[in-house]
VEXFITOR-957852 format. One record per residue (C-alpha): residue number from 1; residue in one letter; chain; x, y, z. Coordinates in steps of 0.05 Angstrom, whole numbers. Layout:
<pts>
PT  seq  type  mol      c1      c2      c3
PT  NUM     a    A       X       Y       Z
...
</pts>
This chain:
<pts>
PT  seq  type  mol      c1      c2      c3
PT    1     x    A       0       0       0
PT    2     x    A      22      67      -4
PT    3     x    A      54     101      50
PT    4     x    A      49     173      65
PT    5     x    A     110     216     102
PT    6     x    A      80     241     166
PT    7     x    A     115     293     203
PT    8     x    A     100     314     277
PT    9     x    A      71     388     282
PT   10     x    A      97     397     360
PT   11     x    A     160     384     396
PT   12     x    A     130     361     461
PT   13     x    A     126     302     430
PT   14     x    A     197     278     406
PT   15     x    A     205     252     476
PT   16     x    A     277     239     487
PT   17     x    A     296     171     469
PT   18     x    A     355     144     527
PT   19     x    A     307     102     569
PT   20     x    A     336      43     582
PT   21     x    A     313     -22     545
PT   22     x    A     330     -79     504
PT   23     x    A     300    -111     437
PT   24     x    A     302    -169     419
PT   25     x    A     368    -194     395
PT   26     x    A     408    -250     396
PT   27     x    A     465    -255     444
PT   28     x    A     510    -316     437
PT   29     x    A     470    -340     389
PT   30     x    A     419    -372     438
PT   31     x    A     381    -325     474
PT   32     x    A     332    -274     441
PT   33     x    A     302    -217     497
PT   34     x    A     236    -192     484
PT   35     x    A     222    -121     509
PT   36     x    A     141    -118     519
PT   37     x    A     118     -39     544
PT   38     x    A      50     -40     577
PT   39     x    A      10      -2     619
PT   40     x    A     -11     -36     680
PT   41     x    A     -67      22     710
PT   42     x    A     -91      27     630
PT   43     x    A    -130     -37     659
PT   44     x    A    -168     -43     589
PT   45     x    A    -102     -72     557
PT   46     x    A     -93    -125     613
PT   47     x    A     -92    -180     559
PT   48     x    A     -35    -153     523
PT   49     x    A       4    -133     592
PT   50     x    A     -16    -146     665
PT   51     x    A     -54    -208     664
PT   52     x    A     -18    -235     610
PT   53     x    A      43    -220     660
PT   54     x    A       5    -243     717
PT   55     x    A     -14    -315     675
PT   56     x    A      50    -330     637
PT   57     x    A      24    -339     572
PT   58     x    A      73    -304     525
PT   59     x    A     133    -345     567
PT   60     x    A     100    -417     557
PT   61     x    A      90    -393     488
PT   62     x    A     146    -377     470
PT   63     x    A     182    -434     512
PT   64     x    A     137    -483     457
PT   65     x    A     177    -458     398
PT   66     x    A     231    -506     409
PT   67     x    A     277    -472     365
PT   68     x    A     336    -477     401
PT   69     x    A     336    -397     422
PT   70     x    A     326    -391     498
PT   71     x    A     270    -336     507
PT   72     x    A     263    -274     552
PT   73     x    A     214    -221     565
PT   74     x    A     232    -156     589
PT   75     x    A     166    -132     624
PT   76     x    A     167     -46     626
PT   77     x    A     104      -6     648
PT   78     x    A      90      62     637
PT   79     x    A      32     104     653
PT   80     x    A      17     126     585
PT   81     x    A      26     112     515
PT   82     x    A      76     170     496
PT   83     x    A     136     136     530
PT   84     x    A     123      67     496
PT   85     x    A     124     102     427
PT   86     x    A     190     134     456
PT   87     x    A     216      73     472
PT   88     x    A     195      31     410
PT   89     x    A     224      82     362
PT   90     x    A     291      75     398
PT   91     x    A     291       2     378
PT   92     x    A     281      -5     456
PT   93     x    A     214     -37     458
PT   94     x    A     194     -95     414
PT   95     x    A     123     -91     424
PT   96     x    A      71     -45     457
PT   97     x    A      -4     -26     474
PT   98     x    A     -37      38     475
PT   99     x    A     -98      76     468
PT  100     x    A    -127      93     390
PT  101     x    A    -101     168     405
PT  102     x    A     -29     147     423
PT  103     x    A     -27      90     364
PT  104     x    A     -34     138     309
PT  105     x    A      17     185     340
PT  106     x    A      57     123     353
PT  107     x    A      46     108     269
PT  108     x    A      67     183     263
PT  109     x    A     125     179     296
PT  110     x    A     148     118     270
PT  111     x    A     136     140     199
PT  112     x    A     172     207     213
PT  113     x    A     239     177     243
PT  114     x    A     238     114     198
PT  115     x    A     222      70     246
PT  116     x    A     154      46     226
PT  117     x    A      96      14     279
PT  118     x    A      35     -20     258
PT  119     x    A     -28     -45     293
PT  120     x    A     -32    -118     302
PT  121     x    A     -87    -132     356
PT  122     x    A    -136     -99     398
PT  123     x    A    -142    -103     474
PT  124     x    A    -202     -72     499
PT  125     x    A    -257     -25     464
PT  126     x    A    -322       1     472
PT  127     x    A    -358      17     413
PT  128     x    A    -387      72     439
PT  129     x    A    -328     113     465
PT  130     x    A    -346      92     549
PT  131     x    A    -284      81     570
PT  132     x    A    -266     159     569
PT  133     x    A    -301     203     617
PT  134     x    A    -305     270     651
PT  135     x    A    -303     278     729
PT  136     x    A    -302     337     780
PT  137     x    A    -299     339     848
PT  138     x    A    -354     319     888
PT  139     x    A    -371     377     920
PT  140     x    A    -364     411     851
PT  141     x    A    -427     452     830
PT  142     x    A    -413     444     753
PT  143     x    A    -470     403     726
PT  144     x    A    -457     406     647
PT  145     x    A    -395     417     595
PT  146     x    A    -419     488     583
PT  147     x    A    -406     498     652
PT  148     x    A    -331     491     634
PT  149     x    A    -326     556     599
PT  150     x    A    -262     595     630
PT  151     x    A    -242     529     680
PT  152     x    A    -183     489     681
PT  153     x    A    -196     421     651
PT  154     x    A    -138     371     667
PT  155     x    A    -118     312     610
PT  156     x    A     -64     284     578
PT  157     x    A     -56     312     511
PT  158     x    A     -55     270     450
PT  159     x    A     -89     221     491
PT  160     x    A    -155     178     476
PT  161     x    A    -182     225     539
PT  162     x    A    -153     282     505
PT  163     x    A    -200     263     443
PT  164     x    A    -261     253     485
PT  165     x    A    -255     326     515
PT  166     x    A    -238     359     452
PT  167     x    A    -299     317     413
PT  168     x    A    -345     340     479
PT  169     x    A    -336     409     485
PT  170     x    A    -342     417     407
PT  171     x    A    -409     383     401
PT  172     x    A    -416     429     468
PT  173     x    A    -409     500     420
PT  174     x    A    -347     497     461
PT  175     x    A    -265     515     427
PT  176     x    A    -222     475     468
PT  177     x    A    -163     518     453
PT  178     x    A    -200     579     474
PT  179     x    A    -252     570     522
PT  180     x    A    -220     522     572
PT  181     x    A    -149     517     598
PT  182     x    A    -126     449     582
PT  183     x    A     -74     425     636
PT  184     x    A     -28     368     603
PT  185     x    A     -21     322     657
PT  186     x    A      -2     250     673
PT  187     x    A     -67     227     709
PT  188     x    A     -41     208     766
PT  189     x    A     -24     286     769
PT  190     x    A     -81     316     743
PT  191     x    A    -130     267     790
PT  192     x    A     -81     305     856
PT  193     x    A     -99     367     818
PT  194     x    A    -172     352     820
PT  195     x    A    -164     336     892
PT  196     x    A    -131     400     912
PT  197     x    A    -182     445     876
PT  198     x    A    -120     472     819
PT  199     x    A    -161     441     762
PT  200     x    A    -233     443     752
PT  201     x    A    -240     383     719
PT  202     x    A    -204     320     701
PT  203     x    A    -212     278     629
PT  204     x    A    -179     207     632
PT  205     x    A    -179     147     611
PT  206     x    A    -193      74     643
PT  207     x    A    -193      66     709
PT  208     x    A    -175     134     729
PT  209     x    A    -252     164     730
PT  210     x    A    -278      94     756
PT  211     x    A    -223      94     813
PT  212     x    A    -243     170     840
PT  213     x    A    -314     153     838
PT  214     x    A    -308      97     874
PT  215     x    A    -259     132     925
PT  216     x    A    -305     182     929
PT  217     x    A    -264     236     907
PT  218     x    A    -303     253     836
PT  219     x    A    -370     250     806
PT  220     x    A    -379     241     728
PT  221     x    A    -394     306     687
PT  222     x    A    -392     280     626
PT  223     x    A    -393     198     598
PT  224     x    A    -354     186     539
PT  225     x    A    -408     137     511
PT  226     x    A    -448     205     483
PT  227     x    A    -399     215     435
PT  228     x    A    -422     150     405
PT  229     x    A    -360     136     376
PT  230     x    A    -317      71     379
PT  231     x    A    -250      76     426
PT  232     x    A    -196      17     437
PT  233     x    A    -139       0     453
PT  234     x    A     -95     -44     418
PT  235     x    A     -23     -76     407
PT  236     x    A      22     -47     366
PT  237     x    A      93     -76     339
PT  238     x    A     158     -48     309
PT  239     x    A     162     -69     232
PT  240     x    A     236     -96     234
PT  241     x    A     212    -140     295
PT  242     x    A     156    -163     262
PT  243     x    A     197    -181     197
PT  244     x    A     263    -209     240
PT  245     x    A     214    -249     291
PT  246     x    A     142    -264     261
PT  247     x    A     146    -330     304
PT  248     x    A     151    -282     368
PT  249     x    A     101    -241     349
PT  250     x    A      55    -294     332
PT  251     x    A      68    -323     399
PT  252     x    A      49    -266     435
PT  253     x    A     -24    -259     396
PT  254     x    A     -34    -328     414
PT  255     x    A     -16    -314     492
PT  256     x    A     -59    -252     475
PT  257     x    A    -121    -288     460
PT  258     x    A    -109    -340     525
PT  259     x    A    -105    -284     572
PT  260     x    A    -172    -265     535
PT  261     x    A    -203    -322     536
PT  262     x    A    -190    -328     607
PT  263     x    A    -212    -257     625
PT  264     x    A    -273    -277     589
PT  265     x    A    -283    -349     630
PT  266     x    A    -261    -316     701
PT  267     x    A    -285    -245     706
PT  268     x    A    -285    -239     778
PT  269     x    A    -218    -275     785
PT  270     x    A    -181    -242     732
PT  271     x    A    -196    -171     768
PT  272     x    A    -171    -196     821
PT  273     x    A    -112    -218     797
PT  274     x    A    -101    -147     757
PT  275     x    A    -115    -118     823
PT  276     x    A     -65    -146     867
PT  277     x    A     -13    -133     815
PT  278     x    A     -28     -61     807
PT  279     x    A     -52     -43     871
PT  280     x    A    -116     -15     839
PT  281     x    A    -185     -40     884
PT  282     x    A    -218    -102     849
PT  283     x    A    -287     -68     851
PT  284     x    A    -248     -13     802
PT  285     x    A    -218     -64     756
PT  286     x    A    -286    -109     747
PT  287     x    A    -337     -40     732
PT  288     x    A    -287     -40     660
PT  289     x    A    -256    -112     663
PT  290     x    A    -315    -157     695
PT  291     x    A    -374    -200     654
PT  292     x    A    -415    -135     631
PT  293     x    A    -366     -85     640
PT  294     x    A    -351     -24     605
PT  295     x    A    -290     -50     562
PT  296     x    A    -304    -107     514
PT  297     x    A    -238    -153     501
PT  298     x    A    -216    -193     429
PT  299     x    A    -159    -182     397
PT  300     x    A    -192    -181     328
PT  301     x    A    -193    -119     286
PT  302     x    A    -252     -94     279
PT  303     x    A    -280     -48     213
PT  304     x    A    -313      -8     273
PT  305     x    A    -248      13     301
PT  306     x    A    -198      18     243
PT  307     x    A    -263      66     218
PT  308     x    A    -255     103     288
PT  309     x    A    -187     110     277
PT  310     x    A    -194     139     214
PT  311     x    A    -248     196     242
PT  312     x    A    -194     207     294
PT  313     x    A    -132     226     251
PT  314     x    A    -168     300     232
PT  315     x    A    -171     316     311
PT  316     x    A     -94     303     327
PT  317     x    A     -84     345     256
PT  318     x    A    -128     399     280
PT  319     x    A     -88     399     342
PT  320     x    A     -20     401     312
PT  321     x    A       0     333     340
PT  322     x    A      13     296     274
PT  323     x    A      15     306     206
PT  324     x    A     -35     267     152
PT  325     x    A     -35     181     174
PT  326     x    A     -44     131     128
PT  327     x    A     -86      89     182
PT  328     x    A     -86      27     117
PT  329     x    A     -12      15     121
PT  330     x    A      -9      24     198
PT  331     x    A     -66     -27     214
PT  332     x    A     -31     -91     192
PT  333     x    A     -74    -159     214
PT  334     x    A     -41    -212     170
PT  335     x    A      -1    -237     251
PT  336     x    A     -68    -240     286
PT  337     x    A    -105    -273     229
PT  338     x    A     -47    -331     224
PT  339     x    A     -45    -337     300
PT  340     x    A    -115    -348     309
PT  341     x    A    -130    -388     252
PT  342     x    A    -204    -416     236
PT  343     x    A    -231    -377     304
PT  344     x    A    -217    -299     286
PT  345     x    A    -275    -301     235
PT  346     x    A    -313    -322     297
PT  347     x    A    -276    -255     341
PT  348     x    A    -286    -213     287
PT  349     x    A    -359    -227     279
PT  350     x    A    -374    -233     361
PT  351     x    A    -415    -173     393
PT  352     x    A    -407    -143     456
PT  353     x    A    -444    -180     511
PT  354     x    A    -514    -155     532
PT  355     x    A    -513     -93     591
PT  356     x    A    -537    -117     663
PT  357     x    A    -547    -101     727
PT  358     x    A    -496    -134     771
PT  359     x    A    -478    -137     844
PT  360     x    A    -410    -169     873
PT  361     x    A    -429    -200     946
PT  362     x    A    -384    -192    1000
PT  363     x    A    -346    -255    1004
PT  364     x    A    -368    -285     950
PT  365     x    A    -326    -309     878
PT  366     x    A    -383    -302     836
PT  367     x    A    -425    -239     815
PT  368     x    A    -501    -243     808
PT  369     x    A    -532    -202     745
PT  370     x    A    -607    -172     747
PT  371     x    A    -644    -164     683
PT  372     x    A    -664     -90     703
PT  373     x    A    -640     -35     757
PT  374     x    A    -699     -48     793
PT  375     x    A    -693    -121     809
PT  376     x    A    -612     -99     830
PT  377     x    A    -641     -47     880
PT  378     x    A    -686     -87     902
PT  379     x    A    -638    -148     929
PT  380     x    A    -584     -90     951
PT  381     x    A    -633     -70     994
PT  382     x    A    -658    -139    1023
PT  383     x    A    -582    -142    1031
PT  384     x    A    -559     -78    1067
PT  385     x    A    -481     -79    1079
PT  386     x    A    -474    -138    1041
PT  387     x    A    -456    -115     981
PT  388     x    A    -367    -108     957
PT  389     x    A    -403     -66     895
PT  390     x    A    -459     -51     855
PT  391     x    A    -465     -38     781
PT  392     x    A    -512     -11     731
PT  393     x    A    -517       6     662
PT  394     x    A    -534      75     641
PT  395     x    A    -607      74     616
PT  396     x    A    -580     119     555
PT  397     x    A    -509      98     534
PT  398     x    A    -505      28     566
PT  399     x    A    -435      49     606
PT  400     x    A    -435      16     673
PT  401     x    A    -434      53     731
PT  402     x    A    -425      41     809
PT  403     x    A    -502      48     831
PT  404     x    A    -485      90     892
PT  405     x    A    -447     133     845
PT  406     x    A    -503     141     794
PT  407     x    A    -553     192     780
PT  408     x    A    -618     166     788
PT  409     x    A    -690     188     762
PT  410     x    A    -749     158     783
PT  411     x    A    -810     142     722
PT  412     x    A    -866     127     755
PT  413     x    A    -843      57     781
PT  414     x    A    -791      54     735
PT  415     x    A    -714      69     765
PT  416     x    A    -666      90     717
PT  417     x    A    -590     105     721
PT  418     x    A    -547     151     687
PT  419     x    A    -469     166     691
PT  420     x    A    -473     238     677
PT  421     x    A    -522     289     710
PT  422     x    A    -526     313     636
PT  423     x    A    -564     255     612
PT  424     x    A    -612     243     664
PT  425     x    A    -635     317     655
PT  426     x    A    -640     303     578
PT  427     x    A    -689     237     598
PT  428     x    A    -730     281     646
PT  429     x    A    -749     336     601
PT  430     x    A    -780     289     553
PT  431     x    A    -816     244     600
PT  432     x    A    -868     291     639
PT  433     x    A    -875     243     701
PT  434     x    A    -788     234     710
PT  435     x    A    -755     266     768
PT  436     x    A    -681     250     795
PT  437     x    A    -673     227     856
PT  438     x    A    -626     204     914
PT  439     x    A    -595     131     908
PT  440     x    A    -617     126     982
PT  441     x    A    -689     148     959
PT  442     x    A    -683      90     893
PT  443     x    A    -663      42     950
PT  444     x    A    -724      62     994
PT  445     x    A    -769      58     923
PT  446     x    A    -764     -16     920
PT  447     x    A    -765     -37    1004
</pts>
């Protein structure tokens, strides 16, 4: 296909490229190293970093070659995609995952310094763009994205958050550039800057919104899902690797699609396992990771996406991030088809799994879905205290939610949830008998 030259339009992003790594190479002959850069709070690319760590899939893998190499991975995690693409470009990392923003500067990047990346698998996605979302403080009295006008809003630029607020405030009658002051800030950063009352606002990714909600340090201003446009994550690859180990690779997509399969079979034990080895609370992990969360995991490439991807490429231009990307040549699926053989037709056809209601007992390995908010409220309460956490799906979007940390409007004997305050406003001015109320008052709806 043909290739375009893409040139970066800002210097805060040629990173400096001295971080210390290895790719893979041969040394004596026998033993290859293969340098793997994840993101272990990014929990929505688990399958291509922390649980696959955590299960060992890519070592057994890769111990099955039998082709007389000896076979080592070189585990690095960073908190955001920027870094990886650093790294990768530097021949330092073999093979990384990132959001949709941070791949196409990643192509970018690649493309500009000759180094080219392409897109071999996705991790986690939501079709609807849910795993981004806006959050202020609790005690915050902004109740809608106009309400941003003149505040400090804290992201991380050029990431898939980044895109979500941008996207938002547009469709808002909002100019990003001009009426809000963007803070560029690592999220672990800008969520202390919520805290301390120096932004107004924070846009992240997954699990950063979920986490302060459920710490009780932010409420959602804003779900990502009303964008209605797909975002992912996904796994991308250094060509010359690619080309000098195709075996390698292919190994990995196959532990890929274990640690996927297994996510899929063991919700409730896989977040735990993320959790203890990222210190993030299980009940955090499972709202995005767990049987009807917000992320949806298979490593096949979906038209969906590689269409969202090409819808995002004008935002990072408009923002002077990258140049013109030629998202055909980047997206490259030929690995993931050969690793999964006869079953990626099967991933490539599958649909996210139905929304539910869903509480997680205290003490208890298994979760127990509802077939409507009402039926969940109704068991919470026959069960006061005993609940580890409860979710819901937005009655708009379908994004899960904590149910304490949801917005609630009562219809008649109806009890809907939303994430955003926004939304539930939008569903009571066209239904004439609506009204929000308090969780506490849903709860005492159903006793």
């Amino acid at each position: 296909m043909k290739r375009t030259a893409v040139a970066l339009a800002t210097s805060t992003l040629l990173l400096p490229l001295t971080a210390c790594g290895g790719s893979a190479e041969a040394g004596g002959g026998s033993t290859v190293t293969v340098t793997v850069g994840y993101q272990s709070k990014t929990i929505n690319t688990v399958t291509a970093g922390t649980l696959l760590r955590s299960l060992g899939s890519f070592e057994k893998q890769l111990n099955a070659l039998h082709d007389g190499r000896t076979y080592k991975v070189d585990w690095q995690d960073y908190a955001t995609g920027a870094p990886i693409t650093a790294q990768m470009t530097a021949g330092k990392i073999d093979i990384g995952s990132m959001g949709d923003f941070p791949l196409l500067i990643n192509a970018a990047r690649g493309k500009q310094l000759g180094k080219p990346t392409h897109l071999v698998s996705v991790t986690g996605y939501n079709l609807k763009g849910g795993l981004n979302t806006i959050v202020v403080a609790p005690e915050s009295k902004l109740a809608d994205l106009k309400d941003l006008k003149g505040k400090k809003v804290s992201t991380s630029v050029g990431s898939a958050a980044d895109g979500t607020l941008v996207r938002a405030l547009q469709r808002a009658g909002l100019d990003p550039d001009e009426d809000v002051e963007k803070l560029n800030q690592q999220p672990a950063v800008g969520a202390s800057a919520l805290s301390a009352g120096s932004a107004d606002a924070l846009s992240q990714f997954v699990a950063w919104p979920g986490l302060l909600a459920h710490q009780g340090k932010a409420k959602a201003l804003y779900d990502g899902a009303q964008l209605n446009l797909p975002t992912f994550h996904g796994v991308t690859v250094r060509e010359d690797f690619a080309e000098q180990h195709p075996a390698v690779l292919e190994a990995f997509l196959k532990a890929q699609a274990e640690a996927t399969d297994y996510l899929d079979a063991h919700p409730v034990k896989a977040a735990e396992q993320v959790a203890e080895a990222t210190g993030l609370p299980a009940e955090v992990v499972y709202l995005y990771n767990g049987a009807h969360g917000i992320s949806t995991f298979d490593p096949a490439i979906k038209p969906q996406l590689v269409a969202a991807l090409e819808q995002d490429v004008p935002v990072l231009e408009a923002a002077g991030l990258t140049g013109d990307i030629d998202v055909d040549s980047f997206v490259d699926d030929r690995y993931v088809k050969k690793a999964l053989g006869t079953g990626y037709a099967r991933r490539l056809a599958a649909s996210p799994p139905a929304t539910a209601s869903e509480v997680w007992p205290k003490g208890s390995t298994k979760t127990r879905s509802f077939s409507s908010p009402n039926q969940l409220l109704a068991y919470v309460a026959e069960h006061e205290g005993g609940m580890r956490a409860a979710y819901v799906p937005d009655a708009t979007t379908g994004t899960l939610w904590f149910a304490d940390k949801a917005v609630w409007v009562a219809d008649g004997k109806q009890l809907l949830p939303f994430v955003a305050p926004a939304t539930a406003r939008a569903y009571v001015a066209g239904h004439s008998d609506a009204r929000v109320v308090t969780y506490e008052d849903a709860l005492g709806r159903v006793s």
